[in-house]
Steps between C-alpha positions, in 0.01 A plus 500: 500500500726393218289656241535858587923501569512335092558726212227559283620561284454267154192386719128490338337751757103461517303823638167333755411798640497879439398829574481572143238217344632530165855355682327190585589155303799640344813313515817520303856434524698745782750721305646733764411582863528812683393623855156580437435298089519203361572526115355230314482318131156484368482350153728753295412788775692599795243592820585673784340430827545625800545320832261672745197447297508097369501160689685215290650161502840425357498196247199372589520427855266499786670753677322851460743775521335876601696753276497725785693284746764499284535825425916467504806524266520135374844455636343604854253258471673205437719537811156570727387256700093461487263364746232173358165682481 
C-alpha cells in the first residue's frame, strides 16, 4: 500500500476516528513525525497527536490508516512492506 511507505510529511492529515472524541474532525498540515506522534499545523497552532490513539487519512484519500499500525520511526516505515486490508 503506497500510501503508508510515502512521507507525510507536508501532507494535510485528517483524524476519523479516536479514542479521545475531542481528536475527531481535526486535520492539519503534518509538521514532524516520530515513533509514536504526529506533529501537526492547525491554523497558527502546532498539535501534537499521538499515533496509538487516532485513525486518519493522508490528503484526502480513501485509504484509512490506524495510528497504531504504524507505530514506527518514519524512515522504518517507508521501507516496510504492508499487506491490502
Amino acid at each position: 500500500m503506497e500510501i503508508y511507505n510515502n512521507t507525510w510529511i507536508g501532507t494535510t492529515l485528517n483524524v476519523v476516528e479516536s479514542s479521545d472524541s475531542t481528536l475527531v474532525g481535526r486535520s492539519g498540515i503534518v509538521l514532524d513525525e516520530t515513533k509514536n506522534t504526529l506533529v501537526l499545523l492547525e491554523g497558527d497552532a502546532r498539535v501534537t497527536l499521538g499515533k496509538a490513539a487516532i485513525t486518519f487519512t493522508i490528503d484526502n484519500s480513501d485509504v484509512v490508516i490506524q495510528g497504531a499500525f504504524v507505530g514506527q520511526r518514519p524512515e522504518d516505515r517507508t521501507h516496510r512492506k504492508y499487506r491490502k486490508a
